[in-house]
C-alpha positions as a Markdown table, in Angstrom:
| # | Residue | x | y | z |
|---|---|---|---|---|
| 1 | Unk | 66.1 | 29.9 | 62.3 |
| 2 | Unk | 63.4 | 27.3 | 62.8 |
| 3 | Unk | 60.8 | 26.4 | 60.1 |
| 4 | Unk | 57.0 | 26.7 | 60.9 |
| 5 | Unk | 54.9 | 23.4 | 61.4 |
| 6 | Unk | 53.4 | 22.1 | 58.8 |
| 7 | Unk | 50.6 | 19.9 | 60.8 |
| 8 | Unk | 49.9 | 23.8 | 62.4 |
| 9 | Unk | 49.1 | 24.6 | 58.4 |
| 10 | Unk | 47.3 | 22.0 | 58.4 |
| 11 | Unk | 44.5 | 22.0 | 61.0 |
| 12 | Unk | 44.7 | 25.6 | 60.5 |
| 13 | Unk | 43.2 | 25.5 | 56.8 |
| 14 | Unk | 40.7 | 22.2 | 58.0 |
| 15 | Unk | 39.1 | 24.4 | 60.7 |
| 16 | Unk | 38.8 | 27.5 | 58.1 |
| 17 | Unk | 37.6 | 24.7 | 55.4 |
| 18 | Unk | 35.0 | 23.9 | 58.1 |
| 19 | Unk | 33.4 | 27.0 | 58.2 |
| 20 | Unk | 30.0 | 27.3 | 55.9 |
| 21 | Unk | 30.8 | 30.2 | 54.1 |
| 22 | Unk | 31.0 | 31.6 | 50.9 |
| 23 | Unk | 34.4 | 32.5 | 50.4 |
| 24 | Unk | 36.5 | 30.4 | 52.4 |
| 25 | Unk | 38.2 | 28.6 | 49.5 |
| 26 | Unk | 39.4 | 32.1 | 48.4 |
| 27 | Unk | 40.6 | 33.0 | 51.5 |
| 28 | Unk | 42.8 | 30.2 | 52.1 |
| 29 | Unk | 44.2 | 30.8 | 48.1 |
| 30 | Unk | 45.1 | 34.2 | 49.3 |
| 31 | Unk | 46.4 | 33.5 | 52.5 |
| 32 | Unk | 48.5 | 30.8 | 51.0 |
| 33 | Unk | 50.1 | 33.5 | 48.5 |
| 34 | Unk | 51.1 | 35.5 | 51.1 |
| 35 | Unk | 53.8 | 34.4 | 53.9 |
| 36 | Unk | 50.7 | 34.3 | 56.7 |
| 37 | Unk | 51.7 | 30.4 | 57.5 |
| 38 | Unk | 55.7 | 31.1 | 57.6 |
| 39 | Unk | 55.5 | 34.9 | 59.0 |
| 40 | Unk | 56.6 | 35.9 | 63.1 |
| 41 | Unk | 53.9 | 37.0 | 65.1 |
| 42 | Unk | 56.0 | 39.8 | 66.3 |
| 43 | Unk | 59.2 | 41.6 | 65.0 |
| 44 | Unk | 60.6 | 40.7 | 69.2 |
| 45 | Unk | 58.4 | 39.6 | 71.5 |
| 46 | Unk | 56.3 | 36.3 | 71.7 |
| 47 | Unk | 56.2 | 34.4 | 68.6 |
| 48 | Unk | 59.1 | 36.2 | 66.8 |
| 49 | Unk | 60.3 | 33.2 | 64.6 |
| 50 | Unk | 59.1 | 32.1 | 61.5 |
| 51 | Unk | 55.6 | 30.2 | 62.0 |
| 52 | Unk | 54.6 | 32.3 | 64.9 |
| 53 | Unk | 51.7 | 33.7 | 63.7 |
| 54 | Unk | 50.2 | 30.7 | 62.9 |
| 55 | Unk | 51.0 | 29.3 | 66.1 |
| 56 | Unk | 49.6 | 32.3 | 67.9 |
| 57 | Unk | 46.3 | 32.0 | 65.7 |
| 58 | Unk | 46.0 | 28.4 | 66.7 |
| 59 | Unk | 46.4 | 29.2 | 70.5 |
| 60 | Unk | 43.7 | 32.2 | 70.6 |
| 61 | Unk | 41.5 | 29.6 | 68.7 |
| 62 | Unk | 41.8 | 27.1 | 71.5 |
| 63 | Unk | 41.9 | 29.6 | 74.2 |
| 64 | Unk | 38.8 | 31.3 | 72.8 |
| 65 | Unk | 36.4 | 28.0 | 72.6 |
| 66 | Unk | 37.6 | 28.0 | 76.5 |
| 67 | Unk | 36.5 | 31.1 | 77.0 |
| 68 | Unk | 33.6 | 30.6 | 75.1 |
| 69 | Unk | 32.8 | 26.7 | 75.9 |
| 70 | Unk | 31.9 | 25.8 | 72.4 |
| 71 | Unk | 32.7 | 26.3 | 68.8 |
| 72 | Unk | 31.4 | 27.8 | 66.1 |
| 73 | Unk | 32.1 | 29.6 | 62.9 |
| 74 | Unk | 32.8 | 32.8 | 64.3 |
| 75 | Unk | 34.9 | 31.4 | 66.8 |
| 76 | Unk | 37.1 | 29.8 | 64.0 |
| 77 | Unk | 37.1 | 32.9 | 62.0 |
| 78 | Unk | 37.8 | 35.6 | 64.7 |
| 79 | Unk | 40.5 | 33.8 | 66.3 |
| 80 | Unk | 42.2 | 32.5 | 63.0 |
| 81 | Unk | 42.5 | 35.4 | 61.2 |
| 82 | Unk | 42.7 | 38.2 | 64.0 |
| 83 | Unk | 46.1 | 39.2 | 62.7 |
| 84 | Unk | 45.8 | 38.4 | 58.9 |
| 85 | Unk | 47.3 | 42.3 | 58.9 |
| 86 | Unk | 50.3 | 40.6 | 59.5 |
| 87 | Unk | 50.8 | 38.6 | 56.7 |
| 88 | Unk | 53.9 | 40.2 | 54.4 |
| 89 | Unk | 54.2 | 42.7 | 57.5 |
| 90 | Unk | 57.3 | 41.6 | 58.6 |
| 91 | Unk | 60.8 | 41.4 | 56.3 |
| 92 | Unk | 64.0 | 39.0 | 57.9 |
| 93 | Unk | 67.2 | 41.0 | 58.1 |
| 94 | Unk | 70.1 | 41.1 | 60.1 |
| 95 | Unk | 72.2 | 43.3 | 62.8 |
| 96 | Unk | 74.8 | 42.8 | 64.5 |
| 97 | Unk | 75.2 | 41.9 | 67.9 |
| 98 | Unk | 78.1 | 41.4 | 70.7 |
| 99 | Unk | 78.8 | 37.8 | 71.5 |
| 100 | Unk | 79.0 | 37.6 | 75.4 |
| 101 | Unk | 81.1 | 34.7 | 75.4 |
| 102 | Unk | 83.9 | 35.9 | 72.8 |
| 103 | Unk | 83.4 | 39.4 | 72.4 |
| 104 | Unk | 83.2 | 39.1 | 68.9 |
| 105 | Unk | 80.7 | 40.8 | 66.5 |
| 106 | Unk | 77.9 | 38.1 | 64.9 |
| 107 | Unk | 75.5 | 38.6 | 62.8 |
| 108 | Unk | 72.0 | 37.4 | 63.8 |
| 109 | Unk | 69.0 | 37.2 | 62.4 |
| 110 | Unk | 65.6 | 39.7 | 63.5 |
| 111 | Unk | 62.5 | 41.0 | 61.8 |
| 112 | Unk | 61.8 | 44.3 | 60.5 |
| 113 | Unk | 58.5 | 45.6 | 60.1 |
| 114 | Unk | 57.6 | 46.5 | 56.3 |
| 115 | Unk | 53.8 | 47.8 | 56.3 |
| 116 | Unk | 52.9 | 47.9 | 52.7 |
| 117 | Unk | 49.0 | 49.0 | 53.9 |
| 118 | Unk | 49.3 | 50.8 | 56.5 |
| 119 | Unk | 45.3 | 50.5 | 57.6 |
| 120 | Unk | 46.0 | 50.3 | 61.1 |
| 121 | Unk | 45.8 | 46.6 | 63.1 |
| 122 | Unk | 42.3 | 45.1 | 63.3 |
| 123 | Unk | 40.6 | 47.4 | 60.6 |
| 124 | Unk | 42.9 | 46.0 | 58.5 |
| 125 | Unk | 42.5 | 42.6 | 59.3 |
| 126 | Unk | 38.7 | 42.9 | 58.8 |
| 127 | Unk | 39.4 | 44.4 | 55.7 |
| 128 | Unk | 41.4 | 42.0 | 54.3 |
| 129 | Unk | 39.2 | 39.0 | 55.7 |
| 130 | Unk | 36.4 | 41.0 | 53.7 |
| 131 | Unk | 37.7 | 40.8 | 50.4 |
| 132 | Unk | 36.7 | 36.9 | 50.8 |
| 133 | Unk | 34.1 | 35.8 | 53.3 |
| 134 | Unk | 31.4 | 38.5 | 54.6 |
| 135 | Unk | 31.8 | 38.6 | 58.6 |
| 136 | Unk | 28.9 | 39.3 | 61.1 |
| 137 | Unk | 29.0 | 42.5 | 62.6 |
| 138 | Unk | 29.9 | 40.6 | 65.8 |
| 139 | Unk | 32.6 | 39.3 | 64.2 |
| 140 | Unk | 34.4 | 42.1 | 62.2 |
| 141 | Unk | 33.5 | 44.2 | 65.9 |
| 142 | Unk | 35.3 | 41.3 | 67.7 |
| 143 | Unk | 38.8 | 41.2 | 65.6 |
| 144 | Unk | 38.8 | 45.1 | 64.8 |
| 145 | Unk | 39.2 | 46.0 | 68.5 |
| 146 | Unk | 41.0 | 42.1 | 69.4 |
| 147 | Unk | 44.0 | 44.7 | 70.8 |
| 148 | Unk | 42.3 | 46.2 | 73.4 |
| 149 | Unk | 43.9 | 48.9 | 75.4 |
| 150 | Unk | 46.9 | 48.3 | 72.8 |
| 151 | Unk | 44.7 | 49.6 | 70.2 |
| 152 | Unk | 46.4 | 53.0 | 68.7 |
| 153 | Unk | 43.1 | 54.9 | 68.9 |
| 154 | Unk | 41.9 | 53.5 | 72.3 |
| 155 | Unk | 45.3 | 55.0 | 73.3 |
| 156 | Unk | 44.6 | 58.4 | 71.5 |
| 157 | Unk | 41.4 | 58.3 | 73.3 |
| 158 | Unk | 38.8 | 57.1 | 71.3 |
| 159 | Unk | 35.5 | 55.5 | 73.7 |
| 160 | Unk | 34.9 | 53.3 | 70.5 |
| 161 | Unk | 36.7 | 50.2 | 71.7 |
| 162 | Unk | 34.1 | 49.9 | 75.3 |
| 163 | Unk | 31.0 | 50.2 | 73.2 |
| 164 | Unk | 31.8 | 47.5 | 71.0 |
| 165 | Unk | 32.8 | 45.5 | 74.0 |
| 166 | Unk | 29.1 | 46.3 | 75.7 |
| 167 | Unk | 27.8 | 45.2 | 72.2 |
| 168 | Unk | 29.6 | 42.2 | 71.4 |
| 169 | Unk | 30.8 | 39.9 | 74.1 |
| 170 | Unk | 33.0 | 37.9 | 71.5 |
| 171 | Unk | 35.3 | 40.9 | 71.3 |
| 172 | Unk | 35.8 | 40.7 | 75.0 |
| 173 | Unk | 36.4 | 36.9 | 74.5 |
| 174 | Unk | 38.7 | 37.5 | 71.5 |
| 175 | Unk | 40.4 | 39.6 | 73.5 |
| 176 | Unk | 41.1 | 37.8 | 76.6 |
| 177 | Unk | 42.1 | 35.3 | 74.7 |
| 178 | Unk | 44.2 | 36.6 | 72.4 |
| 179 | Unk | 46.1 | 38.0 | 75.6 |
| 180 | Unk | 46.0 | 34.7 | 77.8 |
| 181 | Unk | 47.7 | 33.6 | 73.8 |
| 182 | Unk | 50.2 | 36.0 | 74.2 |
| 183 | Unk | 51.6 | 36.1 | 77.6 |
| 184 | Unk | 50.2 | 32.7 | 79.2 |
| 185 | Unk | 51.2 | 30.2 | 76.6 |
| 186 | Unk | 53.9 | 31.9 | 74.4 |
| 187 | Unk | 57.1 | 32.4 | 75.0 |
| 188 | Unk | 58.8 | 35.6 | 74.8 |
């Protein structure tokens, strides 16, 4: 497997380091303990390889200051820790799968999901981000719903997800951006 990008870690922590906040240095202690910088975005689809997620974070950074034509600290913040919930989320294993070329049996590598806290997706995120650095409303509004119509209680029918997006245009930016992330610029 490939190893994450170090220079990725890099201006990842000098744009949270940038932000003028109490907290920040804590948050990048914590996020250092866990696997955040090595971890997949996904268990199969786009970024499912170690350093994905911080790859991902970086692209929803830069597609959300397009989006948003500037940057600020809640730009840096929403984007770059959308999906903290997925740090120690994911667990490498193996299985076995059916080499087209010589019929043989191999043993590959894939990611299994192990959710320690299960809080749901973006609440969790803004929970975990919260233990740290206090967020705006606009802010904890814009990476709670980041998901969209993905969102497991927009798709059990909850109306929450459209008021926040009247309320808080960064959501809708987040979110546009962390899809154009996803299916524009990442391959899957």
């Amino acid at each position: 497997m490939r190893e994450y990008n170090k220079a990725d870690k890099e201006e990842f922590i000098q744009l949270i380091r940038s932000v003028q906040r109490e907290g920040t240095k804590s948050l990048i202690e914590w996020l250092e303990s866990t696997d955040f910088f090595e971890a997949p975005a996904s268990s199969r689809h786009h970024g499912a390889y170690p350093g994905g997620l911080l790859e991902h974070s970086l692209n929803v950074y830069r597609r959300l200051g397009e989006e948003m034509g500037r940057e600020t600290d809640s730009i840096v913040l929403t984007a770059l820790l959308h999906d903290v919930c997925k740090a120690d989320y994911y667990k490498l294993s193996t299985k076995n799968v059916k080499n087209p070329k010589t019929g043989a049996w191999e043993q590959v590598p894939f990611y299994t999901i192990d959710d320690q806290f299960p809080y749901g997706h973006g609440e969790k995120s803004v929970y975990l981000i919260s233990k740290h650095i206090q967020l705006t409303d606009e802010e904890a509004m814009a990476i709670r719903w980041h998901m969209g119509g993905f969102d497991d209680a927009v798709r059990g029918g909850s109306y929450s997800m459209s008021g926040a997006f009247e309320k808080y245009k960064l959501a809708v930016y987040l979110h546009i951006a962390d899809m154009k992330a996803t299916y524009i610029d990442e391959a899957r």
